[in-house]
C-alpha positions in Angstrom: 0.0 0.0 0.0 3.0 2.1 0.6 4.6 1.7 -2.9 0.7 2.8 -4.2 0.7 5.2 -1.8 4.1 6.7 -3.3 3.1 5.9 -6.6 -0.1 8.2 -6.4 1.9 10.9 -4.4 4.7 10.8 -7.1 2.3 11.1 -10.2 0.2 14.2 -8.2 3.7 16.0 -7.8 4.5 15.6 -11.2 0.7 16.8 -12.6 1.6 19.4 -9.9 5.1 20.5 -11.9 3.5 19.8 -15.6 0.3 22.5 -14.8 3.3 24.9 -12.8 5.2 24.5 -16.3 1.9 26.0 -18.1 1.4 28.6 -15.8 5.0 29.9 -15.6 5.2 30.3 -19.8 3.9 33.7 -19.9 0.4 34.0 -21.8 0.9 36.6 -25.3 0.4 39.9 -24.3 -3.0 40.9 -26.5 -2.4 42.7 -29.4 -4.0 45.9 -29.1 -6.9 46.7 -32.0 -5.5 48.8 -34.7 -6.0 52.0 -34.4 -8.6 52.8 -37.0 -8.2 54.7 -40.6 -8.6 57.8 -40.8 -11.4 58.5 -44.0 -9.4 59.2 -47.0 -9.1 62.6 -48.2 -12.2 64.1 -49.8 -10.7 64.9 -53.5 -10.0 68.2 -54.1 -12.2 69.6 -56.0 -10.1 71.5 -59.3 -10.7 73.8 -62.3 -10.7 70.4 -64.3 -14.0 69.7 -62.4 -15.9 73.3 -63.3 -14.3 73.6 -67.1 -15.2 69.2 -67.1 -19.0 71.2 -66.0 -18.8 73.8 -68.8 -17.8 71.1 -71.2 -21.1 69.2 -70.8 -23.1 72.0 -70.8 -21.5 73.3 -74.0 -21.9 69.4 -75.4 -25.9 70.2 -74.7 -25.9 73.5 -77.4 -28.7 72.6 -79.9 -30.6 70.6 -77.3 -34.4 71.5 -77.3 -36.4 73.3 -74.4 -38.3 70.8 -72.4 -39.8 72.0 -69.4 -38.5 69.9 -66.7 -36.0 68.2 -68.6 -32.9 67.0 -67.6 -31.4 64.9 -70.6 -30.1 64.8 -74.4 -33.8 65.0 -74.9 -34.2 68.5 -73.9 -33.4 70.7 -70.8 -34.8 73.4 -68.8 -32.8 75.8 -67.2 -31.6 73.7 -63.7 -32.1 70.6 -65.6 -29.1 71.3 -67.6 -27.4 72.6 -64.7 -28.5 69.6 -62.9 -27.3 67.2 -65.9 -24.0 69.4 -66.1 -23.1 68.5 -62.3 -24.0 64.9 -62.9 -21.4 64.1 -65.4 -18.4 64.6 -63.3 -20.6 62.9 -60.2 -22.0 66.0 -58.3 -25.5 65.9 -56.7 -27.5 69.4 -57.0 -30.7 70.3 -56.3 -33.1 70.5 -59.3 -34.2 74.0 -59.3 -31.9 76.9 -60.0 -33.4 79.0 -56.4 -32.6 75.8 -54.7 -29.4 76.0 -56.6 -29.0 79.4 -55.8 -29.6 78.5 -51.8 -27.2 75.2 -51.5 -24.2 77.0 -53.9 -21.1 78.1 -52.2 -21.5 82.1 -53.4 -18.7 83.0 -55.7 -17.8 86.6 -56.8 -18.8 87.8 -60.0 -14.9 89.0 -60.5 -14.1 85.0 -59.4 -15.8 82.8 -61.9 -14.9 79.9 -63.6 -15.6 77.7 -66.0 -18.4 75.5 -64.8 -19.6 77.9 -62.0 -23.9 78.8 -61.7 -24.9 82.2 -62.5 -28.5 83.0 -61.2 -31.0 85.5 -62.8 -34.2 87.1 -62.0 -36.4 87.1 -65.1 -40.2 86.9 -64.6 -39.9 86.9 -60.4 -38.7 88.2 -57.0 -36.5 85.3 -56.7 -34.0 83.3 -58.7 -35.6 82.1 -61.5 -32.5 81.3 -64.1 -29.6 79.6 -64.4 -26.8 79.5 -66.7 -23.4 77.4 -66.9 -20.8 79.7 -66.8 -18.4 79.1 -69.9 -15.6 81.6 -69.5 -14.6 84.4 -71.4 -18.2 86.5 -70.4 -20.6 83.7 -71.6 -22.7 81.1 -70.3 -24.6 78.3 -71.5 -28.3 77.9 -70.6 -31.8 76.6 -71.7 -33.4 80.2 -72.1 -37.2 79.0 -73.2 -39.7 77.0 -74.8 -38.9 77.2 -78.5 -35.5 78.0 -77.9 -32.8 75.8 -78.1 -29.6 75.3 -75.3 -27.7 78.0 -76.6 -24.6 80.5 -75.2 -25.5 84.3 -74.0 -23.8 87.0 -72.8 -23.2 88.5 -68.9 -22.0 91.2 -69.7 -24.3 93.4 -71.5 -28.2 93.0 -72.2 -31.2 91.6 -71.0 -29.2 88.9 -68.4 -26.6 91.8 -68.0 -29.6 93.7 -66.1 -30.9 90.6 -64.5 -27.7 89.0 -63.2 -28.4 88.3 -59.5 -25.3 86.2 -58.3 -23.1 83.2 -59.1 -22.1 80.1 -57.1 -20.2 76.8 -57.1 -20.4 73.4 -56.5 -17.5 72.1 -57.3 
């Protein structure tokens, strides 16, 4: 009974030693979490953007009047602002005094290629808007019966009804 006895005792000590041996290797340290990523840069928006603007506008000369429109099948006047923003992936709202109200205001002295000019025609409030093209012009859907065309800002009938100008890009 002895030798069991020592048998028994000998096997706990040595279960004993084995679980020490686990609990003396020191357990990983946890990995901390990776610090998350910062969002990447929004992209700068660029002249490329507002002349990419005019460009589609301009691409729209000849297009008919539709009121409501905002396609190759005919435009009105925040429709082809609207379709204009699209193409290089910018969301505007679809009439030109909402326009008007979301644009970041830009100085007459400031514009750019691609760049809203708002008019007063028949109203209190903004009721017109052009794509500004450069070089004094912008590109608009004027009417029924008239066709997307270019017009002048800087002498005339939108000359005298020139309210302001914004940007989106």
């Amino acid at each position: 009974m002895r030798a069991a006895l020592g048998l028994t005792a000998a096997a706990g000590l040595l279960a004993a030693w084995l679980l020490s041996g686990c609990a003396s290797v020191p357990a990983p340290a946890p990995q901390p979490l990776p610090e998350p990523r910062p969002p990447p840069p929004a992209v700068p928006a660029t002249r490329a953007q507002g002349t990419a603007i005019a460009r589609a506008a301009a691409l729209m000369i000849g297009a008919p009047y539709h009121f409501g429109g905002a396609d190759a099948a005919g435009f009105d006047c925040s429709g082809l602002a609207l379709y204009a923003h699209e193409t290089v992936g910018l969301a505007i709202p679809r009439t030109a005094l909402e326009q008007q109200h979301a644009a970041r205001p830009v100085p007459m002295a400031e514009l750019s290629p691609g760049d809203l000019v708002f008019f007063r025609i028949r109203s209190r409030h903004v009721d017109h808007v052009g794509v500004y093209a450069g070089d004094g012009r912008f590109i608009h859907a004027p009417r029924a019966g008239v066709a997307v065309s270019y017009a002048d800002l800087s002498r005339g009938f939108y000359a005298q009804h020139l309210v302001s100008a914004g940007r989106f890009w």
